[in-house]
C-alpha positions in Angstrom: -26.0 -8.0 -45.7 -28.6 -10.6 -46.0 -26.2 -13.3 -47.0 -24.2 -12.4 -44.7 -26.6 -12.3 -41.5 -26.1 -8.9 -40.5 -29.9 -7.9 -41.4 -33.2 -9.5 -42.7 -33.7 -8.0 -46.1 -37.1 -6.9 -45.2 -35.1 -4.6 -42.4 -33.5 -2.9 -44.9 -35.2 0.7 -46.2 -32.7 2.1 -47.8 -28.5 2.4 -48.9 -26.1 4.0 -50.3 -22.1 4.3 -50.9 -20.4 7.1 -52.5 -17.0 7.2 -54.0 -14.9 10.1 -54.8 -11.7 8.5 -56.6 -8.7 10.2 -56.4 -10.0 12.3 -53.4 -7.1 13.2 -50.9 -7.4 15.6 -47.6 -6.3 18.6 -47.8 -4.7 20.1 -44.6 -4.4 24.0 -44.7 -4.4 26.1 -41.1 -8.3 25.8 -40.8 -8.5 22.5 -41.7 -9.7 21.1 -37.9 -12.0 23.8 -38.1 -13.7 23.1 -41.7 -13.8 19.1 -40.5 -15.3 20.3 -36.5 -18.1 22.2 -38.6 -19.2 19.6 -40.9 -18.7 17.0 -38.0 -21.5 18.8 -35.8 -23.7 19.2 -38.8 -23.7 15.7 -39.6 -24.3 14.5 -36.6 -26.9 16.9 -35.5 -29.3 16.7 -38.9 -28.2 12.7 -40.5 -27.5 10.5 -37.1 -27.5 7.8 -39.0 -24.8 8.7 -41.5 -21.9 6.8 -40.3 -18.1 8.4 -42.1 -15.4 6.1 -42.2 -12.1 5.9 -43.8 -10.0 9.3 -45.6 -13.0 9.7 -48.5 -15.4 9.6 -45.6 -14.2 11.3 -43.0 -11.5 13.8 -45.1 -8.6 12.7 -42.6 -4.9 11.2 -43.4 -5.2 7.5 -41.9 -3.3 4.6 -43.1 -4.6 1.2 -44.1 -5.1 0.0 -40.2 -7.1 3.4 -39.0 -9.4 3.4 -42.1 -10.4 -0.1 -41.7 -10.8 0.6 -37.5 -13.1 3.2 -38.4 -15.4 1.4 -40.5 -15.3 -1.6 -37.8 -16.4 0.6 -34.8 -19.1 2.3 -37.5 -20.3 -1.2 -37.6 -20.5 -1.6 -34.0 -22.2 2.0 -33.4 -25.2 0.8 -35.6 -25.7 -2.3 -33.4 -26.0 0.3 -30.8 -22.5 0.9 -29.6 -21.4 4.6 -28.8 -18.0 4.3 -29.9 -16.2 7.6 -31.3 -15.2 6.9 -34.9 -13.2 10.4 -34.9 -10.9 9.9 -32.1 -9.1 6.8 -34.2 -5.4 8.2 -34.9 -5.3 11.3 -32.7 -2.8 9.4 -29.8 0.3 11.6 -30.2 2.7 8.7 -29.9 1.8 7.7 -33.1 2.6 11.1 -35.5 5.8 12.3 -36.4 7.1 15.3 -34.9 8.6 17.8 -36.9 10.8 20.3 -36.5 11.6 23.0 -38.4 
């Protein structure tokens, strides 16, 4: 980050990234549910815990939408209050099926 000038190293406490390979979302009838509840918790108890992409945030975005995600995260932690979760929902975009 240093290198880059996003932050002084001596800014920097602490970091992490975890990756999950091969993890996929898995949509069932609760599924909005399950991801509303662990939403809220996040944000209420780690603020600074910033979810992007389908690891991250356990939703079905293509290339584009992940990548958005982790651009407006950016943003949000120089102070922007952008919502990360509302990336893909326009219905325009999906498919409509019919059965």
């Amino acid at each position: 980050m240093a290198k880059i000038g996003l932050a002084k190293t001596e800014d920097v406490v602490d970091g992490t990234v975890v990756r999950q390979p091969k993890a996929y979302p898995v949509y069932d009838d609760e599924y909005a549910t399950h991801v509303q509840t662990i939403k809220e918790e996040l944000e209420a108890n780690y603020p600074g815990l910033h979810l992007v992409g389908r690891n991250g945030m356990h939703k079905y975005n293509n290339q584009d939408h992940a990548m958005l995600t982790a651009l407006l995260a950016a943003r949000n932690i120089l102070g922007e209050k952008l919502d990360v979760w509302a990336v893909n929902t326009e219905d325009e975009y999906h498919e409509i099926t019919t059965t």
